[in-house]
MARDO-897081 format. One record per residue (C-alpha): residue in one letter; x, y, z. Coordinates in steps of 0.25 Angstrom, whole numbers, padded with zeros to 4 digits, always signed. Layout:
REM MARDO-897081
AXYZ/...
END
This chain:
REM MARDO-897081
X+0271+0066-0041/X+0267+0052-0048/X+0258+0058-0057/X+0245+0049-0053/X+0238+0061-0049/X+0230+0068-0061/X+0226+0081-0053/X+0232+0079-0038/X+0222+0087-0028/X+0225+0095-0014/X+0212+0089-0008/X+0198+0084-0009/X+0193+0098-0015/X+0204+0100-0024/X+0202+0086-0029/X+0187+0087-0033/X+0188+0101-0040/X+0200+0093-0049/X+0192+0082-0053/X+0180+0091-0056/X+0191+0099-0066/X+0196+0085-0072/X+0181+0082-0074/X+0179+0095-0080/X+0189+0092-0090/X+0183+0079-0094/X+0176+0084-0107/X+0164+0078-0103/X+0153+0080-0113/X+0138+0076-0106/X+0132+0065-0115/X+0117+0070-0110/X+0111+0082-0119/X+0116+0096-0114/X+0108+0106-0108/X+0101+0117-0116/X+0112+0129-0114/X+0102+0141-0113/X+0093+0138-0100/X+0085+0149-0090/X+0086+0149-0075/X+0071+0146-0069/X+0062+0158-0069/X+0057+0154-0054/X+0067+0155-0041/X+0074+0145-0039/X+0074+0150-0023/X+0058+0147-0022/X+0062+0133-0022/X+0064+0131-0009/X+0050+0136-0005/X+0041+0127-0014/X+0040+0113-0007/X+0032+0115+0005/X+0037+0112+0017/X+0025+0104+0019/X+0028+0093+0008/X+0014+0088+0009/X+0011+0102+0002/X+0013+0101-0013/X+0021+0111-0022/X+0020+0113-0036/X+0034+0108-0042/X+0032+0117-0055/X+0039+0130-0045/X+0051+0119-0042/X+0052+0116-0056/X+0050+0132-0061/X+0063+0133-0053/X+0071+0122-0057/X+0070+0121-0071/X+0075+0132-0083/X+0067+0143-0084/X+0056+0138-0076/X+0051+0131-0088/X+0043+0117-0086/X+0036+0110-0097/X+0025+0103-0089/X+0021+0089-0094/X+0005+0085-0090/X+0004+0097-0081/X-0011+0094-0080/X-0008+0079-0076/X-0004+0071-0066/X-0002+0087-0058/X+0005+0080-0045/X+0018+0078-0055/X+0023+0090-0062/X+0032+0085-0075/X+0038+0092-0088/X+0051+0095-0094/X+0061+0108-0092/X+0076+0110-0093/X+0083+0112-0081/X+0099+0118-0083/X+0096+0117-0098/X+0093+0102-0095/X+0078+0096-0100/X+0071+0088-0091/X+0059+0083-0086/X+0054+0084-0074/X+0045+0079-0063/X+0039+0086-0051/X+0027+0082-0041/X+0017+0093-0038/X+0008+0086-0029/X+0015+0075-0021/X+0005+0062-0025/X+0008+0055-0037/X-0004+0049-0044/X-0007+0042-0056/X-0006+0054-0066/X+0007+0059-0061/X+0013+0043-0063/X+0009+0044-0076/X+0012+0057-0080/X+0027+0054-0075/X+0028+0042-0082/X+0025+0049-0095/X+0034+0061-0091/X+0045+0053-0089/X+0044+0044-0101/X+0042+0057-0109/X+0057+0061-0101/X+0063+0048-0106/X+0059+0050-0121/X+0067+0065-0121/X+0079+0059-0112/X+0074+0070-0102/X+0080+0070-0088/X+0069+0070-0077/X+0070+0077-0063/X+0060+0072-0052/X+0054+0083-0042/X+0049+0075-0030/X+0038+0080-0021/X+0029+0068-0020/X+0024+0060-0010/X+0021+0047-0020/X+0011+0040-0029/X-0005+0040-0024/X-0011+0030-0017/X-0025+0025-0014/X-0033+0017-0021/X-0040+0024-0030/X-0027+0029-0036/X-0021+0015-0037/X-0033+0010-0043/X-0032+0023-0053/X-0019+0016-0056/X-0007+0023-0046/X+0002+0013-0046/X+0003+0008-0060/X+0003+0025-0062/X+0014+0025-0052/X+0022+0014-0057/X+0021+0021-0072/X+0030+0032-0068/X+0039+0024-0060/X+0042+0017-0070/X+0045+0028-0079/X+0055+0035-0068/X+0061+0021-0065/X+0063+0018-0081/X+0066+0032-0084/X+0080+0034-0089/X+0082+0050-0090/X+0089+0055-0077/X+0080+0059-0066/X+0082+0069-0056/X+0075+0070-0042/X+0072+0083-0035/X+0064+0079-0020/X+0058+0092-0018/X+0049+0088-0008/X+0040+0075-0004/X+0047+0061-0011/X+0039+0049-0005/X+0036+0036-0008/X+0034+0031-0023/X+0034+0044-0027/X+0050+0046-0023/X+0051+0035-0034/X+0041+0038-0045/X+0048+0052-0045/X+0061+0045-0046/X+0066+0044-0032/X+0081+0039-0027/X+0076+0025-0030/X+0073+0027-0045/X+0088+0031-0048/X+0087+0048-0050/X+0100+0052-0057/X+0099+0064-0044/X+0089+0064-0033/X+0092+0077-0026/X+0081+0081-0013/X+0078+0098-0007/X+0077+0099+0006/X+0061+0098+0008/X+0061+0084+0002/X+0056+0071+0007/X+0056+0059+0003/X+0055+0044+0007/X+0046+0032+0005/X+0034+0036+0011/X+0031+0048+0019/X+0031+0050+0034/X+0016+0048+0037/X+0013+0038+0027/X+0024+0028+0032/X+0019+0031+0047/X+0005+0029+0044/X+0009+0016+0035/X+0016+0009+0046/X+0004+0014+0056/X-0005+0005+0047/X+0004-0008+0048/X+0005-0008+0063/X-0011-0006+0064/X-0013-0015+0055/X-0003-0025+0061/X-0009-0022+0076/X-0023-0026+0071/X-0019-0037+0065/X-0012-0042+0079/X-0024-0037+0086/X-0017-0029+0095/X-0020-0014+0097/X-0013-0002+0089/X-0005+0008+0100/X-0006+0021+0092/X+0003+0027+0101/X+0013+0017+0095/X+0009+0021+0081/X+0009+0036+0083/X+0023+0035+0089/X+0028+0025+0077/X+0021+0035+0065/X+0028+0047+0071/X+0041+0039+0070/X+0041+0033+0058/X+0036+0049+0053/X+0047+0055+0059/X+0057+0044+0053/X+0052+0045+0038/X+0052+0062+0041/X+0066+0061+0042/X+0070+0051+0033/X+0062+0058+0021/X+0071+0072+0025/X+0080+0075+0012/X+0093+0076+0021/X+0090+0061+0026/X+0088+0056+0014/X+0099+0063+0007/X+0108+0058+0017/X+0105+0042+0011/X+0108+0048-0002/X+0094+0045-0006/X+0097+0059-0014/X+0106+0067-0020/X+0105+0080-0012/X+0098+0088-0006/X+0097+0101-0014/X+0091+0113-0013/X+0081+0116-0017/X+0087+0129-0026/X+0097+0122-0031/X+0087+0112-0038/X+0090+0117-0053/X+0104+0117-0052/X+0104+0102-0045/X+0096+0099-0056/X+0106+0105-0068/X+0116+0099-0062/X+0110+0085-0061/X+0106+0087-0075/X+0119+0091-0079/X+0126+0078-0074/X+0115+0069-0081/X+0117+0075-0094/X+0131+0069-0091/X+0125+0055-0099/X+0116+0055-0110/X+0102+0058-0106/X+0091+0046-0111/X+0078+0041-0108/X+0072+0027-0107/X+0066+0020-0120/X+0056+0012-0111/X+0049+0014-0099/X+0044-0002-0098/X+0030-0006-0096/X+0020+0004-0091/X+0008-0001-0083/X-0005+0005-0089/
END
């Protein structure tokens, strides 16, 4: 022997449980804040998880039975719970860890929601709290009364706060994930430190029906302005296409298969994904932003 080898290994398995001895032995101490060492198991089973979202995802559940089975002791500080009600947001520890966290109750975002996140998670930032998303939303509302009542300014306040947030943020997708929605809760695109789906997830930039009936209006609209006549069988066949193709292309195991998350997980295992993933973030030091920019009022 040359002596080049430090710990030579019979094969690949043999390998990989060494280096994670010689890691153990680094005497790495986490530079983030430690966990509180005395924490309680949620009071609620943690097996009900896997019959709260409908199957249905147009059908609304109320995120407070996942959260009642997530975090320690089934304890939740609610923030504005009379308030923006289609976003549920307050604080809890999770594995002895505090966090803040983010959940959608009724799928719609409206102006209220935006705001109530954007000063949720700038109150986050001030405490160096880490945040954790739970995704069930189908976007920001549209229409123009709401946009006249300020949507999209109310929208872009709480973009802005997820996208200028610097706490870790987690991403659950527990059920619907479309459009401007995905992003304002922090999707792949806004840099989530782990983005992990359950199984009756969804998610893509618009939903199935909508994109159809989109692209139904654009070639109405361009057949009138040629002057030639609209073949709805044409247009029944194409809607049913593009349906099926963005069905499939919003299922978890397609869209885990582009990496576009970390895993899919289920939905039991949901408290301990999230310990874990706390537990490697608390590997740096934990600290919020100073400045969120410029508002729009």
């Amino acid at each position: 022997p040359s002596g080049l080898a430090d710990s030579p290994a019979v094969d690949e398995q043999d390998a990989i449980r060494r280096g994670r001895r010689i890691i153990a032995r680094l005497n790495w101490r986490k530079q983030g804040p430690a966990p509180k060492p005395d924490y309680a198991e949620p009071l609620a089973d943690p097996e009900d998880l896997l019959g709260i979202v409908p199957t249905d995802l147009k059908v609304p559940f109320d995120p407070r039975e996942v959260i009642a089975r997530v975090v320690d002791g089934s304890e939740f500080d609610e923030f504005k719970p009379l308030y923006g009600t289609s976003l549920v947001t307050g604080w809890a520890d999770v594995h002895g860890y505090p966090v803040g966290i983010l959940a959608n109750a009724q799928g719609v975002l409206f102006s209220e929601e935006s705001q109530k996140a954007a000063q949720f998670i700038q109150l986050a930032n001030q405490t160096d709290t880490p945040l954790i998303f739970l995704h069930n939303t189908t976007g920001y509302m549209v229409g123009s009364k709401y946009e006249q009542g300020g949507i999209i300014k109310h929208g872009a306040q709480m973009i802005n706060a997820v996208s200028n947030s610097k706490v870790p943020h987690i991403s659950i997708l527990m059920g619907a994930s479309y459009g401007a929605g995905h992003y304002g809760m922090c999707g792949r695109a806004y840099d989530p430190r782990f983005l992990f789906a359950w199984p009756s997830a969804k998610s893509a930039v618009m939903g199935a029906q909508q994109l159809a009936g989109v692209l139904s209006l654009v070639a109405r609209a361009a057949a009138e302005s040629r002057g030639t006549p609209y073949d709805e069988d044409q247009d029944a066949a194409m809607r049913a296409m593009v349906e099926q193709q963005i069905e499939a292309e919003s299922m978890p195991m397609f869209l885990s298969g582009l990496l576009y998350d970390d895993g899919i997980i289920d939905p039991r295992d949901t408290r301990t994904v999230l310990g874990m993933c706390l537990s490697v973030i608390h590997n740096a030091p934990v600290k919020g932003a100073d400045g969120f920019g410029v508002f729009r009022m």
